[in-house]
NUNU-562682 format. One line per 8 residues: number of its first residue (from 1); their letters; for each residue x negated, y negated, z negated of N, C-alpha, C, O, CB. Coordinates in steps of 0.05 Angstrom, whole numbers. Each point is the difference from the previous one (the first is absolute). Glycine has a CB too. Layout:
N
NUM> A> X/Y/Z/X/Y/Z/X/Y/Z/X/Y/Z/X/Y/Z ~ ...
// end
This chain:
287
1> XXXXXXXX> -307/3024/-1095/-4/-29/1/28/-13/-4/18/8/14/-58/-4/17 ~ 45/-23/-49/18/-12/-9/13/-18/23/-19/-9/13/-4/14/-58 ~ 45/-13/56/2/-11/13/34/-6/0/19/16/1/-67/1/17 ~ 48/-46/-20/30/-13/-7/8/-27/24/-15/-19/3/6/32/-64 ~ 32/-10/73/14/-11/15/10/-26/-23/7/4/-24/5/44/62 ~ -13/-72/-25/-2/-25/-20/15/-20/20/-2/0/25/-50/8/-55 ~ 64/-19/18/28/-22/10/6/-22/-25/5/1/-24/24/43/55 ~ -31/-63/-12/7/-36/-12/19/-2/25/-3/-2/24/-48/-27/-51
9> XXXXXXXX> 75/32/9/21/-12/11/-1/-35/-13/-5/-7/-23/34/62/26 ~ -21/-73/24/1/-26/2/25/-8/1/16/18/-1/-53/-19/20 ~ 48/-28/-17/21/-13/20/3/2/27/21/0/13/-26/-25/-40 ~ -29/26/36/7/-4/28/-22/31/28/1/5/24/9/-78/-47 ~ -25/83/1/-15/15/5/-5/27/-20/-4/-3/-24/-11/-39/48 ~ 17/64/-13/-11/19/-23/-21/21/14/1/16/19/46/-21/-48 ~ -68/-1/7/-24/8/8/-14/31/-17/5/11/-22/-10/-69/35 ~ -15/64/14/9/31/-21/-31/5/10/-10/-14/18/75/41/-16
17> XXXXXXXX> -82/0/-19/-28/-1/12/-1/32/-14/19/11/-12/-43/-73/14 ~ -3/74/2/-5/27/-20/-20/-8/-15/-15/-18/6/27/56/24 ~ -13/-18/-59/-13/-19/-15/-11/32/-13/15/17/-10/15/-78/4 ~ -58/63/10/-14/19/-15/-1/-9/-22/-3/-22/-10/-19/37/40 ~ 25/3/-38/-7/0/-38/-29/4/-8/-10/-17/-16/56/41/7 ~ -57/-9/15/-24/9/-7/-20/-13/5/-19/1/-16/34/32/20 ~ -16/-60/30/-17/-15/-2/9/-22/-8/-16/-17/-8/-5/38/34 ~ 50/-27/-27/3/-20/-3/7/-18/27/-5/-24/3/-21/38/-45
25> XXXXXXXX> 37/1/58/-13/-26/29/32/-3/1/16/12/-15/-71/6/55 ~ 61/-32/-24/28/-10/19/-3/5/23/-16/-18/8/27/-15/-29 ~ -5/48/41/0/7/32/24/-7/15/18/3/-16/-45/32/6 ~ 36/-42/34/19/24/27/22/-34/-13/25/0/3/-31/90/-1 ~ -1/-104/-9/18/-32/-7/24/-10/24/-3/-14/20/-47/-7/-45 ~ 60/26/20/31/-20/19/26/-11/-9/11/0/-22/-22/28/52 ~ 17/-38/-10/31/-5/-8/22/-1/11/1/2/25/-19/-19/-44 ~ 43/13/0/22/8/22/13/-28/-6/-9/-16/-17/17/76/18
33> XXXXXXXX> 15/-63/16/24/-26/-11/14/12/-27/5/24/-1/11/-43/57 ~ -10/4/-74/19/7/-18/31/-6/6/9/-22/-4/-48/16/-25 ~ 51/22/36/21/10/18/31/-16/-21/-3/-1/-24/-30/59/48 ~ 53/-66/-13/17/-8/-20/21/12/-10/19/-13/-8/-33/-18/22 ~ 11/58/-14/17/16/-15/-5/30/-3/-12/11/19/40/-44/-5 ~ -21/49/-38/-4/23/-7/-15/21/19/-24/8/2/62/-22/-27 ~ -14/19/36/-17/23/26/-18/-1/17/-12/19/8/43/-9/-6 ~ -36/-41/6/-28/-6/22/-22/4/-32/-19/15/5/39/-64/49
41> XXXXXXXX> -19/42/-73/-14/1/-21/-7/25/-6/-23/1/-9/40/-38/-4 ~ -7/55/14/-1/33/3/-17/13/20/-16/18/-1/60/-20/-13 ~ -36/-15/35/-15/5/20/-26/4/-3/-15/19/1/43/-39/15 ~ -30/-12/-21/-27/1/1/-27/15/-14/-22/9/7/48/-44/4 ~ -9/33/-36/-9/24/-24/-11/24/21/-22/10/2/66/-20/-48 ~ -25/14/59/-2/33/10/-22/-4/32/-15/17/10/79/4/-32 ~ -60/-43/28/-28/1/29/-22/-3/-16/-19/12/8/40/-39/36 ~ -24/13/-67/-33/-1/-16/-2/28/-4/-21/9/9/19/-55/-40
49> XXXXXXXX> 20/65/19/-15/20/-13/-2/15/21/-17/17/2/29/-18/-48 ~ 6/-3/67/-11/18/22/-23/5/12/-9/22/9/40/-31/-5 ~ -48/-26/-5/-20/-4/11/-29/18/-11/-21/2/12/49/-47/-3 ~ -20/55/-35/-17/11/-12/-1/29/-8/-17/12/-12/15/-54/3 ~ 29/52/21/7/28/-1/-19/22/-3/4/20/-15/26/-36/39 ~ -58/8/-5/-14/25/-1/-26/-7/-19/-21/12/5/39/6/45 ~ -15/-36/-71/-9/4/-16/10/10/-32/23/1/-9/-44/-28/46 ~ 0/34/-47/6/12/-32/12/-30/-18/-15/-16/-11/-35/62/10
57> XXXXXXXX> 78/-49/2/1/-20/-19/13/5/-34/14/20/-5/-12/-45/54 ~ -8/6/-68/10/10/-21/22/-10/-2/17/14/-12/-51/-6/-7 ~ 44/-35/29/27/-14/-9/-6/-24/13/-18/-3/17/32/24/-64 ~ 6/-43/36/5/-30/20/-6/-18/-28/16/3/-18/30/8/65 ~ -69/-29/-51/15/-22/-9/4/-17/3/-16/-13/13/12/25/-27 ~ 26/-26/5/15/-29/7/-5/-24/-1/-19/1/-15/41/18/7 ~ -18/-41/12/-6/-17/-14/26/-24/10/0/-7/23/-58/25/-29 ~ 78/-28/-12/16/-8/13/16/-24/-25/-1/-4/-24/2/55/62
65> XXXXXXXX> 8/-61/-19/12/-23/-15/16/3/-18/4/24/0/-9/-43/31 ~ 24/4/-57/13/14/-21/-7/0/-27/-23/-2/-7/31/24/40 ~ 13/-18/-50/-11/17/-26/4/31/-2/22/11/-7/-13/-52/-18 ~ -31/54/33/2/24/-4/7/14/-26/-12/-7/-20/-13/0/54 ~ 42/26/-33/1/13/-26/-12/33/7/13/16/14/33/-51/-34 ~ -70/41/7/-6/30/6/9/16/-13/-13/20/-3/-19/-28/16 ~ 50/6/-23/11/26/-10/27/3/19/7/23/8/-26/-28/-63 ~ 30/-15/62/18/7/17/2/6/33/14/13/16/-4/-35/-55
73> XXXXXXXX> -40/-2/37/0/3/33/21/-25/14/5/0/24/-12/62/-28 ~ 18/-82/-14/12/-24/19/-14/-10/-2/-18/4/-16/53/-9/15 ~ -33/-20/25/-3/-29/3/22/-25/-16/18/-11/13/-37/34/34 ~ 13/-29/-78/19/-22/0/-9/-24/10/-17/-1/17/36/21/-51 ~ -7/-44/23/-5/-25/4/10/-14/32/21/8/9/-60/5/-47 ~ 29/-27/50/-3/-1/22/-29/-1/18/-23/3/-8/66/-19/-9 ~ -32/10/46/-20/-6/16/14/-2/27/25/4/2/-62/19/-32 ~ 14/-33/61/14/-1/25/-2/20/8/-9/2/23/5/-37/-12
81> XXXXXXXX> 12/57/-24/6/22/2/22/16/-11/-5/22/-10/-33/-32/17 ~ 68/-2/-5/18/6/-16/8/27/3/9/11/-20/3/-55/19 ~ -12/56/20/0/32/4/-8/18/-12/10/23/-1/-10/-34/28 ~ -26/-1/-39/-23/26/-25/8/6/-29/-8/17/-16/-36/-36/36 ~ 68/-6/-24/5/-1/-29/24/30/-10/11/15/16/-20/-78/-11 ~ 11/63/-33/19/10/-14/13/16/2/24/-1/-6/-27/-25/0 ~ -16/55/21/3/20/-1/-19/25/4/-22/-7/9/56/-19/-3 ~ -31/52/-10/-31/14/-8/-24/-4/26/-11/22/4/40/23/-36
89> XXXXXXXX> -40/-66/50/-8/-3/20/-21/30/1/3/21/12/7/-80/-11 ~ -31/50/-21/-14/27/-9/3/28/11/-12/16/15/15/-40/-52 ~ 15/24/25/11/37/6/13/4/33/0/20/14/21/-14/-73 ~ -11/-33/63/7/6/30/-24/3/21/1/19/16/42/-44/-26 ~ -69/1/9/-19/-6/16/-13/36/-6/-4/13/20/-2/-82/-25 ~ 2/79/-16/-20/29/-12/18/24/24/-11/18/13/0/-30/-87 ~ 40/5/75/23/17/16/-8/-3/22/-1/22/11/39/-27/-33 ~ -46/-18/39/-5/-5/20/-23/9/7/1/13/21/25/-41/-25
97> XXXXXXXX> -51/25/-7/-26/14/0/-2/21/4/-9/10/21/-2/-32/-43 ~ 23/40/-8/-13/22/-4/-25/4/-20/-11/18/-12/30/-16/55 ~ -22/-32/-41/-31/-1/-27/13/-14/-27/23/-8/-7/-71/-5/46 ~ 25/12/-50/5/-7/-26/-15/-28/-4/-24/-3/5/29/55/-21 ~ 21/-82/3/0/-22/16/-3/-20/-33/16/-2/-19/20/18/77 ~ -57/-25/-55/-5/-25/-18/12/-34/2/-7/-10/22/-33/44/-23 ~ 49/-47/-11/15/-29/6/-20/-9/-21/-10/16/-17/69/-12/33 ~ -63/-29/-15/-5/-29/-12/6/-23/13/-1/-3/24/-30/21/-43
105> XXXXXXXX> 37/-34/0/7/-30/9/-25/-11/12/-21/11/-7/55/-19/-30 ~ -35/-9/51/-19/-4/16/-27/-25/-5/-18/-7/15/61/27/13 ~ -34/-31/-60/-18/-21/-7/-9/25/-19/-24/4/1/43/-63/6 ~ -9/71/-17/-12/29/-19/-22/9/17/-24/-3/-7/71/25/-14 ~ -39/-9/43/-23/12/16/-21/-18/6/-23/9/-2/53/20/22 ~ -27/-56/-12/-27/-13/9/-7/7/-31/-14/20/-4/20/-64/49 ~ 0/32/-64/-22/-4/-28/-9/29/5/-20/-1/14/45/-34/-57 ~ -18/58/37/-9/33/-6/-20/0/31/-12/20/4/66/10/-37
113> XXXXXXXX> -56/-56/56/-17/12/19/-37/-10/-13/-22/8/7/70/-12/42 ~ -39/-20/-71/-18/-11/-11/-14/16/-28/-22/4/-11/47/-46/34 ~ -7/46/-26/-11/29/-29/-12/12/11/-24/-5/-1/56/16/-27 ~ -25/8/44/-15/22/17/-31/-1/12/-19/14/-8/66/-12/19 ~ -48/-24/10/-25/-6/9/-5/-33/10/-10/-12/19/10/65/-5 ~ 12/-59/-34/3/-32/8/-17/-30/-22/-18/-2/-17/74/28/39 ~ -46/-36/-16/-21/-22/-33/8/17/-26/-17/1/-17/25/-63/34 ~ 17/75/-23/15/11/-28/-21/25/1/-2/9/-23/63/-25/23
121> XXXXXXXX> -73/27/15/-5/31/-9/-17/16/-24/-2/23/-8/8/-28/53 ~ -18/-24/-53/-10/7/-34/4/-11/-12/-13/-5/-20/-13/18/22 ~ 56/-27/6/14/-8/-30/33/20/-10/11/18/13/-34/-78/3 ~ 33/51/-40/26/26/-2/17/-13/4/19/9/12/-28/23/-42 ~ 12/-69/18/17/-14/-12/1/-27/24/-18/-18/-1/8/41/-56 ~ 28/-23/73/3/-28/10/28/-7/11/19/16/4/-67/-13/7 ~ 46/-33/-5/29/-3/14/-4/-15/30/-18/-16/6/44/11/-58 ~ -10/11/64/-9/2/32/25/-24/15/20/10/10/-41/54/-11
129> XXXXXXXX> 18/-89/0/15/-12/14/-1/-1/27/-20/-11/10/21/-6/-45 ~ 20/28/52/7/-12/28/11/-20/8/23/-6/-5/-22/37/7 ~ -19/-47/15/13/-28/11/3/3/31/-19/7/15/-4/-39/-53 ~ 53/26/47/6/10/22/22/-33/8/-4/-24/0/-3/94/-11 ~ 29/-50/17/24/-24/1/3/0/-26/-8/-23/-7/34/28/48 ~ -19/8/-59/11/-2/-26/-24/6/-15/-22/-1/12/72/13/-4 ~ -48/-5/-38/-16/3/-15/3/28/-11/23/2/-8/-25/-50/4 ~ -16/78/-1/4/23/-13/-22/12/-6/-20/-10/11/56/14/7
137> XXXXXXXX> -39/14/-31/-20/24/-13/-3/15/-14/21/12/0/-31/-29/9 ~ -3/28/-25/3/27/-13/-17/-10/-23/-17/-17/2/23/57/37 ~ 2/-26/-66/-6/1/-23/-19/26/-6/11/18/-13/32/-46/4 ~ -65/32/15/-14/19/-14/-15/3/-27/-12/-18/-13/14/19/53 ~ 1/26/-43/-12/-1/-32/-8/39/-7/16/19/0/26/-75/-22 ~ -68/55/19/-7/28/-1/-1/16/31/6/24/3/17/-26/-55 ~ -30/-17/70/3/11/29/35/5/19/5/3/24/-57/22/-48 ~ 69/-24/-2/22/2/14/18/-26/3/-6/-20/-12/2/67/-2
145> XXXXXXXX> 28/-45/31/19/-17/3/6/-4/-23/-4/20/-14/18/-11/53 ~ -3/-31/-52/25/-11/-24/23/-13/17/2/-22/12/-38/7/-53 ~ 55/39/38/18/-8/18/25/-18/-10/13/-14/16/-30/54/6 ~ 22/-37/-53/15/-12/-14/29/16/1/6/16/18/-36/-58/-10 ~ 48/33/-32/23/25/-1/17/-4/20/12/20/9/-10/-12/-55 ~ 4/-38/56/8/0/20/-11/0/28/14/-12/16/6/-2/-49 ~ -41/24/43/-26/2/14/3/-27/15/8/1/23/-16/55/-18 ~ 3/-80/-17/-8/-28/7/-22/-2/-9/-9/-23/3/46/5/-2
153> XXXXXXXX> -51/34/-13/-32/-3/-5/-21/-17/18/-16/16/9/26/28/-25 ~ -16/-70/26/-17/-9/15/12/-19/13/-13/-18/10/-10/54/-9 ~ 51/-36/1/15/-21/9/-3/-26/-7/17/-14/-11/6/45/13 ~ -54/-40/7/4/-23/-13/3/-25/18/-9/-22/-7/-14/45/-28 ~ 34/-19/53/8/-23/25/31/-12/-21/9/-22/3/-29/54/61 ~ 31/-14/-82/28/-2/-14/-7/-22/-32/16/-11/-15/4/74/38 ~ -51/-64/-25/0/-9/-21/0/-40/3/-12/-11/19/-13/68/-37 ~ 36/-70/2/7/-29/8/-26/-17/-7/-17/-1/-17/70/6/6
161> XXXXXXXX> -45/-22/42/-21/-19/1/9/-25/-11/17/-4/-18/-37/24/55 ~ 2/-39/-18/11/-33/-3/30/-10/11/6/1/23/-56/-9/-16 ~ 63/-1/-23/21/-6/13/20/21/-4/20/0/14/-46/-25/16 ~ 22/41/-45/25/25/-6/12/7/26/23/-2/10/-8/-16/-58 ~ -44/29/55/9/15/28/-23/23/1/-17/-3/-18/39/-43/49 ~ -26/66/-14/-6/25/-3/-32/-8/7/-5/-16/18/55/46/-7 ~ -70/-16/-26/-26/3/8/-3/2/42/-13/-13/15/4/42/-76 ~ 23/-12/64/6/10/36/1/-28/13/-8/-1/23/42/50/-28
169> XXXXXXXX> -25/-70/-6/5/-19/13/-17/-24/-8/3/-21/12/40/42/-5 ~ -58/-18/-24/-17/-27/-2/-33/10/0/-15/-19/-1/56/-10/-32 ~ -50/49/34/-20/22/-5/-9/11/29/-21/11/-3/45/3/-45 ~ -16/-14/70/-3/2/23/-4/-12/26/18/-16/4/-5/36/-30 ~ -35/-18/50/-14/-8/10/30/-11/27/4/-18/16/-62/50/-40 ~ 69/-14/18/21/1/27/14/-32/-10/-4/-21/11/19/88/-1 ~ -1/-63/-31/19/-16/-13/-12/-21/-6/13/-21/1/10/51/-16 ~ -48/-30/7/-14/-38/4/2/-7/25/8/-23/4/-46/22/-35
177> XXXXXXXX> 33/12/47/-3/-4/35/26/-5/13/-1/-12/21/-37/45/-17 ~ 69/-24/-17/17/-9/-6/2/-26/-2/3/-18/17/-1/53/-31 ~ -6/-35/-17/7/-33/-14/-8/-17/19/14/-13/17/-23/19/-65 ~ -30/-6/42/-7/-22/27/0/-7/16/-13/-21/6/4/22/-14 ~ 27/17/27/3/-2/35/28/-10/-6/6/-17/17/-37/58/13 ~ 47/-38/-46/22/-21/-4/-5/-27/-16/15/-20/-2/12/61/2 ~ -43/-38/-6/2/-29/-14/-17/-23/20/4/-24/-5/-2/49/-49 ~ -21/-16/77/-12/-9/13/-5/4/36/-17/-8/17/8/8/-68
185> XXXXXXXX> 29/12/49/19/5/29/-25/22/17/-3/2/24/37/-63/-18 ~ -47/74/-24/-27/11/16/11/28/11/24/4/2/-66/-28/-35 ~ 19/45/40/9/31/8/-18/9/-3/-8/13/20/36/-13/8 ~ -47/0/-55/-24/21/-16/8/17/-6/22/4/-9/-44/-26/-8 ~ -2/42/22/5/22/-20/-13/-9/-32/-5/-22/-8/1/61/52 ~ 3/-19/-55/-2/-13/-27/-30/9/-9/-9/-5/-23/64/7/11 ~ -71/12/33/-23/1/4/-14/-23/10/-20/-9/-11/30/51/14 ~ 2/-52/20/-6/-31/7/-2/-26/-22/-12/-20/3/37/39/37
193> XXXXXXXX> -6/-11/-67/2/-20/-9/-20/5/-28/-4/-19/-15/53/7/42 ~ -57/31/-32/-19/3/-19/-15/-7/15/-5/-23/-4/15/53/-24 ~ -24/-17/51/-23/-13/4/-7/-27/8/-22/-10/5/22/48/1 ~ 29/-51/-6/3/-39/0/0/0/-29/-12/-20/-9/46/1/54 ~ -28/27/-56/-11/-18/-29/-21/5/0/-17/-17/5/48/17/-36 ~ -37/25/27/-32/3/-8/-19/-18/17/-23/0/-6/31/50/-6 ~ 2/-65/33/-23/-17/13/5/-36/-10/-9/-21/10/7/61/38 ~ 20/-33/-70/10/-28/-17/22/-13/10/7/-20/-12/-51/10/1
201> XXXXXXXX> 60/19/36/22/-17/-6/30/-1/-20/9/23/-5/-33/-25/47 ~ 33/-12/-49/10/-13/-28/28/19/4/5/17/-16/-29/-78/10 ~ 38/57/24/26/16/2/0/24/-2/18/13/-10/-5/-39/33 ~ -34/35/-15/-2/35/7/-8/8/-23/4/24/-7/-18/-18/53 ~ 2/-23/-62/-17/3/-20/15/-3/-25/-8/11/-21/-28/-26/48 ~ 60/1/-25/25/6/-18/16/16/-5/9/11/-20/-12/-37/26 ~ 10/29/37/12/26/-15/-10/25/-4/15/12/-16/16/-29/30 ~ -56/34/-5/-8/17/-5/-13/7/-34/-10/19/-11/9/-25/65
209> XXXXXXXX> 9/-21/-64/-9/1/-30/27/6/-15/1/13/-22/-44/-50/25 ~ 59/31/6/27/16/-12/-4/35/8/7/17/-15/30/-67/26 ~ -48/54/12/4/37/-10/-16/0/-24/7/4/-23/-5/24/72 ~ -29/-33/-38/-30/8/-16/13/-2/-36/1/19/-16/-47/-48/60 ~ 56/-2/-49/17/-4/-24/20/30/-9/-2/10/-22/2/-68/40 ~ 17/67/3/20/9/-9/-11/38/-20/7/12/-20/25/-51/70 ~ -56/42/-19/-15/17/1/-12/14/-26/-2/23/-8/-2/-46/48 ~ -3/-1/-50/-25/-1/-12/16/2/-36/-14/9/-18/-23/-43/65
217> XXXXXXXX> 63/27/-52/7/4/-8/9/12/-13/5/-2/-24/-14/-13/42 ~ 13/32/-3/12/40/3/-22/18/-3/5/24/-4/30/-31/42 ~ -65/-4/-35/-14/22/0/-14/-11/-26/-20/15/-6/18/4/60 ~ 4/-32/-66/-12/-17/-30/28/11/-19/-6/1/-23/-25/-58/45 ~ 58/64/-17/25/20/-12/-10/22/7/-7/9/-22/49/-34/27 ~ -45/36/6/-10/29/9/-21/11/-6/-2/24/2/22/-32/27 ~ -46/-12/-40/-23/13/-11/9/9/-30/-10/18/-13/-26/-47/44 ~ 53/16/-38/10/0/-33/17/17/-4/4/3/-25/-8/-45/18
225> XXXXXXXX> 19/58/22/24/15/4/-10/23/-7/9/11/-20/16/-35/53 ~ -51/40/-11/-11/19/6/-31/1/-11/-11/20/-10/47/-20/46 ~ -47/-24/-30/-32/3/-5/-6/26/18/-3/23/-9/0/-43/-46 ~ 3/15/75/-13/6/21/-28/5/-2/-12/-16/-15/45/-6/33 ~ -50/44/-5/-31/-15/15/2/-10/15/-20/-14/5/-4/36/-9 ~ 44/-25/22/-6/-22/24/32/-8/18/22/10/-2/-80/15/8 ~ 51/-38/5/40/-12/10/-12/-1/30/-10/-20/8/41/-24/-53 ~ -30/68/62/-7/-6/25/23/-5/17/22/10/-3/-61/14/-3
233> XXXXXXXX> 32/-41/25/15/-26/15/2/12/34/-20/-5/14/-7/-43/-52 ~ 48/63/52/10/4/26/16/-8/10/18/-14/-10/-28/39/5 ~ 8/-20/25/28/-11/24/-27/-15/20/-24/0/-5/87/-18/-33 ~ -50/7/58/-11/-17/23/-26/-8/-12/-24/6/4/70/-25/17 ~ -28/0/-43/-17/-27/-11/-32/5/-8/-20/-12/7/68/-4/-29 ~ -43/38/7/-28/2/-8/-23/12/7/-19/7/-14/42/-12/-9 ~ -18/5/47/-23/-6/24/-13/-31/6/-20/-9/11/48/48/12 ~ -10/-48/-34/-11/-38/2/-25/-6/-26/7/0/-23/53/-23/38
241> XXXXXXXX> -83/20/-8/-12/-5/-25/-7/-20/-15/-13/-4/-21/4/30/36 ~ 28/-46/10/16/-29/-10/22/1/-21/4/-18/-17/-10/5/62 ~ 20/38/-42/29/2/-18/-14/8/-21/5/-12/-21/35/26/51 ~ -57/5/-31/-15/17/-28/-5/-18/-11/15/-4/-19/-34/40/31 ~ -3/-56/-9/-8/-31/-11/15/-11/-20/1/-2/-24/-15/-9/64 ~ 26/5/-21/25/-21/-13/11/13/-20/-3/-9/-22/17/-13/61 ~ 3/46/-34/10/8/-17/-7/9/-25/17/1/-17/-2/0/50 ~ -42/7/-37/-28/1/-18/1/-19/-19/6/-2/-24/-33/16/59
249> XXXXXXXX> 18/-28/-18/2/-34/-10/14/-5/-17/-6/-2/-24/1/-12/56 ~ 35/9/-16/17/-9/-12/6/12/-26/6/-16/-18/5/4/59 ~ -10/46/-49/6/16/-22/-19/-7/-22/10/1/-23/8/36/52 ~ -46/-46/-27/-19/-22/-19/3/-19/0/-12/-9/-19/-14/25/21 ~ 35/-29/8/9/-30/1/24/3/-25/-6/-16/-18/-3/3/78 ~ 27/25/-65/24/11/-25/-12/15/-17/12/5/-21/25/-1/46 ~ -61/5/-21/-9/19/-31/-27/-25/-6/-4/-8/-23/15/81/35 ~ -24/-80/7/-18/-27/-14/24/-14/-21/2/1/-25/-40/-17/75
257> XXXXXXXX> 52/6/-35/22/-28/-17/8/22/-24/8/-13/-20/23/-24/68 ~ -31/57/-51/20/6/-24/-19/3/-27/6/-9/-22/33/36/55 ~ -69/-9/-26/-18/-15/-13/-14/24/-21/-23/-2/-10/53/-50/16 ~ -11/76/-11/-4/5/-23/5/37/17/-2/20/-14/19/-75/-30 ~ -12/57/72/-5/25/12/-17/23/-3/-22/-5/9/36/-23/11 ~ -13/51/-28/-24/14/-13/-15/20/24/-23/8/3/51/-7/-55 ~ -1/4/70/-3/14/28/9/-22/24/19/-16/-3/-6/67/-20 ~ -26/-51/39/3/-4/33/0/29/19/-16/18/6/-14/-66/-14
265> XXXXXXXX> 65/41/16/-2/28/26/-22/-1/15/-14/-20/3/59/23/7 ~ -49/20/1/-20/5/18/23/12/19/16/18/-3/-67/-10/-27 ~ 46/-27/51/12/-7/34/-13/10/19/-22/-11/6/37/-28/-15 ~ -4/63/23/-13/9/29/22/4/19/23/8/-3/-62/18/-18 ~ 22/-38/45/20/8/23/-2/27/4/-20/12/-9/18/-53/31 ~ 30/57/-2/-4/30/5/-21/3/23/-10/-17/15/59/30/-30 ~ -52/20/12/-22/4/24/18/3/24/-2/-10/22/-37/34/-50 ~ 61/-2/15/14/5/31/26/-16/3/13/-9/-19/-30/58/23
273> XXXXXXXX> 24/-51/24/18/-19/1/20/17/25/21/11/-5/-54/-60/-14 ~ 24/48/41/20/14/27/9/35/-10/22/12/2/-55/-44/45 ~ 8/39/-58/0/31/-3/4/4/-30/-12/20/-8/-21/-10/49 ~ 47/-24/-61/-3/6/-24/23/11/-8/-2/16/-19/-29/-45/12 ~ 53/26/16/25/11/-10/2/37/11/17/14/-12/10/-73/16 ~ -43/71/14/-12/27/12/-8/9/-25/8/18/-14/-26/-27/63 ~ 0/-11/-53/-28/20/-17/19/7/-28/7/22/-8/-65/-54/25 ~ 64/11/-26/19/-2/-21/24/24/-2/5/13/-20/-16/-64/24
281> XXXXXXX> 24/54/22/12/21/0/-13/27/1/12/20/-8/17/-50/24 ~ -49/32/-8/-24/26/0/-1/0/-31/7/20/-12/-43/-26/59 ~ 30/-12/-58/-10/-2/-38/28/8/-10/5/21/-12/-45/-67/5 ~ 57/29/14/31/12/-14/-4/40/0/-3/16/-19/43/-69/48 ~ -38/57/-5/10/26/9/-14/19/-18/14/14/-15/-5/-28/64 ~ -39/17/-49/-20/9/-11/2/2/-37/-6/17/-17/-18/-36/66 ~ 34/-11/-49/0/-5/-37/18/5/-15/-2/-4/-25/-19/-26/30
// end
């Protein structure tokens, strides 16, 4: 029986579970603090696999913040995790084990948790936006990652919005909730304030049309880039089926006006959301 030790390393939590292969299930789920430096980080590595010692396992996989490079086994780029970067992490964490240790970046793994057994699993070709604090996701095509030569493949929180400023910042639920609690001395979340527009009032209703705008944007560039089957939509947000709406909406609202569109994306929210960056690393490890 197949059986793999699975870890989403966070900012503030890293969560780890066993993950049969054969049925497919997720079991034995917890978590630890994500510790602020190297060796408590080691640590912890080493109390998870302990926990599972007396079972048959095949290996660990990861799921962690970064641009991963698999051939090398670093973490470039950044993250609040400055400790994981720019050097063979890979080969040290496998040292520490004893098993044999899979990494992905961690908006990679949620999309591959959606290929697997998720809305993607009978499709080959999609692109998978995460909406979180910032904006990210993965480029798929033929079931695998497109990671790009510089593996910025999916990075698309980097691509420019309104205002020649970064998609991450005008494209997100956090950062409207931002703007409007400064501009109106309030303390919403930015769940609060979608669901104030959506009940018609005029402020909320402005600014949440600047993400949906910025949004909508990027995924009307992005159907054209790739031609996708489908652009599925994670992070927090798309659990709101207020945000799905709108943002729906809004992406026909720019292909009505333009007039002469031959395709309309097809928009789904993800299935998994707490447990998807696991499964994803189960799919990495396996694929």
């Amino acid at each position: 029986m197949s059986k793999l030790i699975v870890i989403d390393v966070g900012g503030t939590s890293i969560k780890y579970g066993l993950w049969d292969d054969e049925i497919q299930v997720l079991s034995n789920k917890s978590s630890l603090e994500t510790p602020n430096n190297i060796e408590d980080f080691y640590h912890n590595f080493e109390s998870i696999n302990n926990e599972f010692k007396n079972r048959k396992i095949d290996g660990v996989g990861i799921s962690i913040p970064g641009i991963v490079d698999q051939d090398t086994g670093i973490i470039g780029g950044s993250s609040a995790l400055p400790y994981i970067h720019d050097f063979p992490i890979k080969q040290v964490i496998q040292e520490h084990l004893n098993l044999r240790v899979a990494l992905e970046n961690d908006a990679n793994c949620a999309a591959l948790a959606e290929l697997s057994i998720g809305v993607a699993k009978d499709l080959n070709d999609i692109l998978f936006l995460v909406i979180g604090t910032g904006v990210g996701g993965a480029v798929v095509s033929n079931r695998k990652i497109i990671r790009g030569s510089n593996l910025y493949g999916g990075e698309f929180g980097m691509m420019m919005g309104d205002g020649k400023k970064q998609l991450s910042l005008w494209g997100t639920a956090v950062h409207m909730a931002e703007r409007y609690n400064s501009k109106y001395g309030m303390n919403l979340s930015g769940k609060q304030i979608i669901e104030l527009a959506d009940s018609g009032d005029f402020t909320a209703k402005a600014e949440t049309q600047v993400m949906y705008d910025n949004l909508a944007q990027a995924i009307y560039n992005l159907q054209f880039v790739t031609d996708p089957q489908a652009i599925i939509v994670g992070g927090g947000v798309s659990r709101s089926s207020i945000f799905m709406k709108h943002l729906i909406e809004t992406v026909n609202v720019y292909l009505d006006s333009l007039g002469n569109i031959p395709i309309y994306p097809k928009i789904m929210a993800s299935k998994f959301h707490n447990d998807s960056n696991l499964i994803g690393a189960a799919y990495n490890f396996y694929n």
